[in-house]
C-alpha positions in Angstrom: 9.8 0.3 12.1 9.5 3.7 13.8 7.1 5.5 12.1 6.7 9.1 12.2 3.1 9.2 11.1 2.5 7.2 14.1 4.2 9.5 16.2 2.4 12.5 14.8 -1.5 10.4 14.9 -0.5 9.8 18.7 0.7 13.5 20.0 -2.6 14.4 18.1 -4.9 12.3 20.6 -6.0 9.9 17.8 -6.7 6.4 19.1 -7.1 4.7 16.1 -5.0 4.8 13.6 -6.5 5.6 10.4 -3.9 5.1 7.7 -2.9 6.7 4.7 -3.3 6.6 1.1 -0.4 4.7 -0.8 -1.1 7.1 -3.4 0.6 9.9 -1.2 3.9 8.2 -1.8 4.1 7.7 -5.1 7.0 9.9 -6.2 8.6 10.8 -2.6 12.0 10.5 -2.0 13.5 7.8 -0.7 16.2 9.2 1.6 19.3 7.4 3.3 19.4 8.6 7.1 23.5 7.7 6.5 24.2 10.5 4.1 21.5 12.5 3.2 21.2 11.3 -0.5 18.0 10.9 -2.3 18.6 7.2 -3.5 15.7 7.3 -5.6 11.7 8.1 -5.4 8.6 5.5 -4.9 7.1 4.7 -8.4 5.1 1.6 -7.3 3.9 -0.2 -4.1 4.0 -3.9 -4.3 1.7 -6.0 -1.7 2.5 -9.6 -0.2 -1.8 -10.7 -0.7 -1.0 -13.4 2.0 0.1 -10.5 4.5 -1.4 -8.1 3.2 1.4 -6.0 3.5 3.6 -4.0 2.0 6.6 -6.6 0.7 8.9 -3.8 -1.3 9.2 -0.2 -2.9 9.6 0.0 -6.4 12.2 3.0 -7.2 13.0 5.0 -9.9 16.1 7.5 -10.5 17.7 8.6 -13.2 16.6 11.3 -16.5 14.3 10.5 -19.2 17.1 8.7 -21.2 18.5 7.1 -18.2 15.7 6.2 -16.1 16.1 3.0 -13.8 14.1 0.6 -12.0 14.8 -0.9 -8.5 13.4 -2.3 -5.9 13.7 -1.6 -1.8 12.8 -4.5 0.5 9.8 -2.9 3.1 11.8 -4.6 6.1 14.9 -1.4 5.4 12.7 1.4 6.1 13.0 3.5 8.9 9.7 5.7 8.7 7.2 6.4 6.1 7.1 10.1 6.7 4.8 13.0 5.1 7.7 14.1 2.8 10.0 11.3 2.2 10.7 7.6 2.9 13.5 7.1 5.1 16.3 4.4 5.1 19.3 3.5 7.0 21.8 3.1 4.2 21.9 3.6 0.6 23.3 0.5 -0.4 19.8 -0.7 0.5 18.1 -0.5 -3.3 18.4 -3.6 -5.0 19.0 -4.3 -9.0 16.2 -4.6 -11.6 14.8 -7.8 -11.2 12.2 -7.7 -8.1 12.1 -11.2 -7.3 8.4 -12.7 -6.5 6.9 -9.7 -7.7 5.7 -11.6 -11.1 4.5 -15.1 -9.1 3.5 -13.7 -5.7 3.4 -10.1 -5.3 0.3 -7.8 -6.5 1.7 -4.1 -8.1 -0.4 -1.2 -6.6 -0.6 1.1 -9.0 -0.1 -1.3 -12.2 -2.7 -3.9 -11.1 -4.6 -3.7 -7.7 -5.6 -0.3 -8.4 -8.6 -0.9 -10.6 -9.6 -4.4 -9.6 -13.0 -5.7 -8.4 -14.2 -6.4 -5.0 -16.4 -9.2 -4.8 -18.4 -11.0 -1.8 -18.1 -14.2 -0.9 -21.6 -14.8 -2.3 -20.6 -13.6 -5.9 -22.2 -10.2 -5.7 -19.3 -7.3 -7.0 -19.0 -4.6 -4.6 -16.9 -2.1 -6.6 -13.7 -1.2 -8.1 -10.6 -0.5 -6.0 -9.2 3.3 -6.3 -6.5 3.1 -3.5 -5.8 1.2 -0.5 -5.5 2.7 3.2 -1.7 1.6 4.9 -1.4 1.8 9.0 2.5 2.6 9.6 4.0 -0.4 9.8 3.3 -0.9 6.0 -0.2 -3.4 6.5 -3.3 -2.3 4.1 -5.6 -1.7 6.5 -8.7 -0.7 4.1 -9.6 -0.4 0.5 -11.0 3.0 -0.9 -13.3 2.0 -4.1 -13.5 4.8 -6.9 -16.6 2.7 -7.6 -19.1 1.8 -5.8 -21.7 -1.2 -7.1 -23.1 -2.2 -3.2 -24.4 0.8 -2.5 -24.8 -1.0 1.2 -21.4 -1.5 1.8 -19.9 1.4 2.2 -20.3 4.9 3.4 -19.7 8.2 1.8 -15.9 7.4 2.5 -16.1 4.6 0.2 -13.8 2.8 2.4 -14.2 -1.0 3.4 -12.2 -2.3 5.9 -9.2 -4.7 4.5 -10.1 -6.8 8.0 -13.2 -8.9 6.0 -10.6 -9.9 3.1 -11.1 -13.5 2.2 -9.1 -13.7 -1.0 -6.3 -10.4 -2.3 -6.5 -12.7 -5.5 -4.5 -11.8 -9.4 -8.1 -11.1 -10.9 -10.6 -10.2 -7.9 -10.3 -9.4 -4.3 -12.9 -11.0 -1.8 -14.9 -9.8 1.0 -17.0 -12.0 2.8 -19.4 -9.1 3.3 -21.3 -11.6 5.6 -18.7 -11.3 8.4 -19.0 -7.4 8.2 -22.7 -7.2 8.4 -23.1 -9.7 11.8 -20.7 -7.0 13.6 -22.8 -4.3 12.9 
């Protein structure tokens, strides 16, 4: 996947990429390269937990009395860009039924967001707000909204996703241990 935020981190002299909030694309267009069309806008985020990546797009389109939901696969886009999400082709959305999503896949914005970090130890770290992705699509870090281990994080709030032992239905765990014999 080409990525433009890449490109743009790169021609700005960062050498490590940072990531980006999911939460900035929730409600971009979803744009096919092909023909120009808007073929829907982002309205969840749903994460593979043993990649820790981003498996599909969940799209909507339609009015208030018409409103759908579909799904794009993560492997069809082209770039992740500051405005929109860009694909190939429009025949890329698929129908209703996300398959996995239910038995495998963890919503962002319906069910991650929200969650508990715990370590390894049993000790809760904090609550998850958002989640950092690099620009191939792989959650790089979490961003807690709160914080209950004042000691593992800084005034960013941000723990890095690298420590993850567990991206579990209930809890995710850190094995805070491993972060602290780095240091």
């Amino acid at each position: 996947m080409a990525m433009v935020y890449a490109e743009s981190k790169a021609r700005s002299g960062s050498t490590q990429e940072e990531g980006r909030l999911a939460q900035e694309f929730k409600g971009k267009p979803i744009i096919s390269v092909a023909n120009g069309q808007v073929i829907g806008h982002v309205a969840d985020i749903l994460i593979d937990p043993e990649t820790r990546s981003v498996a599909a797009l969940v799209t909507s389109r339609g009015g208030m009395l018409n409103r759908r939901t579909e799904w794009i696969s993560a492997d069809v886009i082209r770039s992740w860009g500051d405005n929109a999400i860009m694909v190939e082709q429009p025949e890329v959305i698929q129908d209703v039924d996300v398959p996995e999503a239910n038995d495998r896949w963890l919503s962002l914005f319906d069910g991650l967001r929200g969650r508990y970090m715990v370590t390894t130890d049993g000790t809760r770290v904090g609550q998850v707000k958002d989640v950092y992705l690099d620009s191939s699509g792989r959650l790089i870090a979490y961003r807690l909204g709160q914080v209950d281990l004042t000691e593992a994080v800084d005034d960013s709030k941000r723990i890095d996703a690298s420590i993850t032992r567990a991206l579990g239905k209930d809890v995710i765990v850190i094995d805070w241990t491993a972060n602290r014999s780095s240091e």
